[in-house]
C-alpha positions in Angstrom: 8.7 16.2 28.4 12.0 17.7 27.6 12.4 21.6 27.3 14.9 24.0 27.1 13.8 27.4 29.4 14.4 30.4 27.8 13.8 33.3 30.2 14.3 36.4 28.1 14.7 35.5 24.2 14.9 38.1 21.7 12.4 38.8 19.1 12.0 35.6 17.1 13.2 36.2 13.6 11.5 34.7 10.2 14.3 32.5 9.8 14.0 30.4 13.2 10.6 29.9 12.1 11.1 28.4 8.7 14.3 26.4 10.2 11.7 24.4 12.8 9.7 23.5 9.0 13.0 21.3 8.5 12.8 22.6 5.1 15.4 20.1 3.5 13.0 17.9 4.7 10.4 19.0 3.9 11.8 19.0 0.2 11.3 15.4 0.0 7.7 15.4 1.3 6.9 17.8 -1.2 8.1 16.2 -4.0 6.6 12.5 -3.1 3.4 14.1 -2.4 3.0 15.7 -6.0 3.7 12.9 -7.4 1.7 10.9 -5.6 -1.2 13.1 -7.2 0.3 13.0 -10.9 0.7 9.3 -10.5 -2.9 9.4 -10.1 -5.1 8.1 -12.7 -7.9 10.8 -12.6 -6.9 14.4 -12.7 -7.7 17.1 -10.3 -8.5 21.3 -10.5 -5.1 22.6 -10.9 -6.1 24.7 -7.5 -7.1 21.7 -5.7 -3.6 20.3 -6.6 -1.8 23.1 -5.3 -4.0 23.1 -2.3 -3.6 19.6 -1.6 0.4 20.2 -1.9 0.4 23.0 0.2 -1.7 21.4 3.1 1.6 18.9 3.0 4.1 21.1 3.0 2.2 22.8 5.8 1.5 19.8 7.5 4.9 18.4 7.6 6.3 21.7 9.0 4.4 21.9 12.2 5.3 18.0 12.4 8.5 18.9 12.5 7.9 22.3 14.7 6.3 19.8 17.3 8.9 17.9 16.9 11.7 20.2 18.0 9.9 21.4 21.0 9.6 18.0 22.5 13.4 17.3 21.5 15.0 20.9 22.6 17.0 19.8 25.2 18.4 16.8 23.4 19.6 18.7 20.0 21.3 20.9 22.4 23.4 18.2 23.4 24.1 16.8 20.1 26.9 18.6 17.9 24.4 18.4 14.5 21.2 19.8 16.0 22.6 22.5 18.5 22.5 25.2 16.2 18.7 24.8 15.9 16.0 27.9 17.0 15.6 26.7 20.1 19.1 24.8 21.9 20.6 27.9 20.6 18.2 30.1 22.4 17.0 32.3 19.7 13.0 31.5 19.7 10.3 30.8 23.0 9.6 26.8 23.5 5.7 28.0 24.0 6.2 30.0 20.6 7.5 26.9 18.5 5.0 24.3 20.3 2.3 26.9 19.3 3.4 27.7 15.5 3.7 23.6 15.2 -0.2 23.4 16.0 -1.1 25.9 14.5 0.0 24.7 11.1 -0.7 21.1 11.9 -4.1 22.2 12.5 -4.8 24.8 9.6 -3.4 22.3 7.3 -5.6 19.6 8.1 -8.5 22.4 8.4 -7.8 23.1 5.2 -7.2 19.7 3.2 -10.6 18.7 4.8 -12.6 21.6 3.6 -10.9 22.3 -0.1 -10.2 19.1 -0.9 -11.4 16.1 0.7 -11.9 14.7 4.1 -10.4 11.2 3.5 -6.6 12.4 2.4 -7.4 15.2 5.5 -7.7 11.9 7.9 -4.5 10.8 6.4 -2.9 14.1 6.7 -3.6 14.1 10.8 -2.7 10.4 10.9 0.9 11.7 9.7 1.4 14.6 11.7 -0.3 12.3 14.7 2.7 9.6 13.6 5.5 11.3 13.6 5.1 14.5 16.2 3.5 11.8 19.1 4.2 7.9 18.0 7.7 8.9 16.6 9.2 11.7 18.7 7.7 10.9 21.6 6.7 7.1 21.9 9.1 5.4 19.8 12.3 7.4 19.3 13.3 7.8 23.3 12.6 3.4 24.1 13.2 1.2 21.3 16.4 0.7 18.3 13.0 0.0 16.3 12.5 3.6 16.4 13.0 4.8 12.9 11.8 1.0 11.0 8.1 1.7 13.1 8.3 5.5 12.6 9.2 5.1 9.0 5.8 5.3 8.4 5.3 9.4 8.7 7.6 9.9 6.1 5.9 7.4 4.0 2.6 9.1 3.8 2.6 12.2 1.5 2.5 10.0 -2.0 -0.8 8.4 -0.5 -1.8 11.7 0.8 -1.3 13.3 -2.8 -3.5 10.0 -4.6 -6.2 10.0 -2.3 -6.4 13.8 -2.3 -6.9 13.7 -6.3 -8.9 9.7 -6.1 -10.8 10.3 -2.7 -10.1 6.4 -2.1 -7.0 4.1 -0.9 -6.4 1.5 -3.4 -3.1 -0.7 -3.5 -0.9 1.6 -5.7 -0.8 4.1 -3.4 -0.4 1.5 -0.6 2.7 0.1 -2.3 4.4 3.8 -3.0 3.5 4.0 0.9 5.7 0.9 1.8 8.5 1.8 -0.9 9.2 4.9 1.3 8.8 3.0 4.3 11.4 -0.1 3.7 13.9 2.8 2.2 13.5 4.7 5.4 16.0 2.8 7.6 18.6 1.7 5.1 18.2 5.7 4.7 18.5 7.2 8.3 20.8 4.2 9.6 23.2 5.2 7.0 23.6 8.7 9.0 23.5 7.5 12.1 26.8 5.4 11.3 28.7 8.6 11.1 27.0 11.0 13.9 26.5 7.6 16.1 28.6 9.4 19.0 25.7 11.9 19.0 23.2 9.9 19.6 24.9 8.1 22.4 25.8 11.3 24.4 22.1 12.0 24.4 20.6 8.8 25.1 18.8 7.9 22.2 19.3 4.0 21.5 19.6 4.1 17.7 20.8 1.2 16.3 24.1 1.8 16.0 23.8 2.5 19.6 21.9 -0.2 20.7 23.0 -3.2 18.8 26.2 -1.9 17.7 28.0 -1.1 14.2 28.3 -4.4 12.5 24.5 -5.8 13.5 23.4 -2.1 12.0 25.5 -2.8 9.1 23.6 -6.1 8.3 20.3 -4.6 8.7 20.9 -1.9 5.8 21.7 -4.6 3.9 18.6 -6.6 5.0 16.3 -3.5 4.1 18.0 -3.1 0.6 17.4 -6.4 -0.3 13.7 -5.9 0.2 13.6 -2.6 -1.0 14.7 -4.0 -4.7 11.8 -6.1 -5.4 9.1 -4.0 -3.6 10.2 -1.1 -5.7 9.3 -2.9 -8.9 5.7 -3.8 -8.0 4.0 -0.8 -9.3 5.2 -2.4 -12.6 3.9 -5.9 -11.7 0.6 -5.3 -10.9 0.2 -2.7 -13.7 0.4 0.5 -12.2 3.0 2.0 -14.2 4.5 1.0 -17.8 8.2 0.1 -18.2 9.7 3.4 -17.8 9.4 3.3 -14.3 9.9 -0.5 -14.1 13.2 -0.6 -15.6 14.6 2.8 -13.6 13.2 1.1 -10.2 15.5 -2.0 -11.2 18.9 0.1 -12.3 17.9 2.2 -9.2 17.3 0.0 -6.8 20.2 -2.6 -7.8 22.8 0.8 -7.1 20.8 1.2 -3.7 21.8 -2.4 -2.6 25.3 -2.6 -4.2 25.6 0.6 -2.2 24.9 -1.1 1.1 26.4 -4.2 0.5 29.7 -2.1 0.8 28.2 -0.6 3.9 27.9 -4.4 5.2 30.8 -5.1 4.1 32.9 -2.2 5.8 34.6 -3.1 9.1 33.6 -0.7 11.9 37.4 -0.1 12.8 38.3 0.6 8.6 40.6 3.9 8.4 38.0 7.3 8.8 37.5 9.4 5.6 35.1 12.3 4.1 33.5 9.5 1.4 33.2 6.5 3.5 30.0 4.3 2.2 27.6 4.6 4.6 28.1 9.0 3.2 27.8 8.0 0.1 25.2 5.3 0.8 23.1 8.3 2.5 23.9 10.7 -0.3 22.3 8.1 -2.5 19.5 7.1 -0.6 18.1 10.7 -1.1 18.9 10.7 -5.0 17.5 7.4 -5.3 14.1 8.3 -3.8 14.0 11.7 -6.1 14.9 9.8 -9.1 12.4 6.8 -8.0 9.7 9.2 -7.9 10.4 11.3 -11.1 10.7 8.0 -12.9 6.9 7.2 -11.3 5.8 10.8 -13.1 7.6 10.4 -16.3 6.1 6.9 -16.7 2.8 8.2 -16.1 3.0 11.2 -18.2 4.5 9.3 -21.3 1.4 6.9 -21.4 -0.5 9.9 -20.7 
């Protein structure tokens, strides 16, 4: 296990703590987990929905908590992460592996005993997934790392259904592996332009790994199967053509995105907009914009 000792810290403030939540992050979980449960076709108690949501968000934060204990000594050696509570020496390992469990736990608690024991299950599954298969399995051995670990991000949509449905059915299953094909396209796309980070450390992203141009092709691989997989909530009637139609125009930008990302030599002149940024820009746009467009449908036929 990696740590980073830290003898005599100060007084941890609020603001370390919410920084080991990843709130950016956690942005995106929060969003694809309410709609998940608006997508829903049965409604749930308006305090049960924000229950349910808040169990997420909660979740997700000590995920990530957990997450930055195991991983303190290698974000302090990487120029993006260093500035985080604990390579920078502001908060106690023992104090962020124990605020990560506890919220892991209460959250789970919680979901289970408000709202159902089924999307609780799921809820530990993704906390299990990304804090242990993820950070510590996956990440450290194989290039695979972020297409098998995809999953944890992808499971706050299902969460959000099952918490309002109390059973998995395929809709929810498919939102599941839209977020799951769009994960590497999405985190491959960073690690093009921080790649030296991740080789100082040791971690054998793809980039890393298999190099530039073979990274390259595999965003475009993933995009490719992304486009149709985002229209099958329309084809097997989960949604109406609102959110058929935006998954297409979405989608086809996502590809024609990454097809210039394939395209792109890995020797091509350096600058602030290259396509792999704006293909990572996008990538977090897109999913917003997929999942509104999942809502809106819903709410129009509604």
């Amino acid at each position: 296990m990696t740590q980073t000792a830290v003898l005599h810290a100060p007084p941890t403030d609020w603001r370390d703590f919410y920084a080991l939540t990843k709130p950016r992050v956690m942005s995106l979980v929060i969003f694809t987990g309410l709609c998940g449960l608006i997508a829903a076709p049965e409604r749930i108690h308006p305090v049960l929905a924000f229950t349910a949501i808040l169990c997420i968000a909660v979740a997700a934060g000590g995920a990530a908590a957990l997450n930055q204990w195991w991983e303190a000594d290698l974000d302090a050696g990487m120029k993006r992460t260093a500035d985080r509570p604990l390579p920078a020496g502001r908060m106690n390992p023992t104090e962020a592996r124990d605020f990560g469990v506890a919220l892991s736990v209460g959250a789970v608690l919680l979901m289970g005993l408000a709202v159902g024991w089924l999307a609780a299950g799921i809820l530990a599954l993704s906390v299990f997934y990304y804090a242990v298969i993820y950070t510590i399995w996956l990440k450290p051995r194989t290039p695979q790392n972020i297409v098998i670990g995809g999953g944890a991000g992808a499971f706050p949509p299902l969460i959000g259904w099952v918490a309002v449905t109390g059973e998995i059915t395929l809709m929810p299953v498919v939102l599941f592996a839209i977020i799951f094909i769009w994960t590497p396209p999405h985190f491959w796309a960073l690690a093009l332009f921080v790649r030296s980070d991740y080789a100082k450390v040791g971690i054998p992203m793809m980039p890393v790994v298999a190099g530039e141009r073979a990274t390259r092709h595999q965003i475009v691989l993933y995009a490719l199967l992304l486009l149709p997989l985002s229209v099958v909530p329309w084809w097997i009637g989960g949604t109406g053509a609102v959110y058929g139609l935006s998954a297409i125009v979405l989608s086809s930008i996502f590809l024609g995105l990454s097809v210039r990302v394939g395209l792109r030599s890995a020797d091509a002149d350096s600058d602030a907009m290259k396509p792999e940024k704006q293909l990572f820009a996008w990538s977090v746009i897109y999913l917003f914009a997929l999942f509104a467009a999942l809502v809106a449908d819903r709410l129009i036929v509604a």
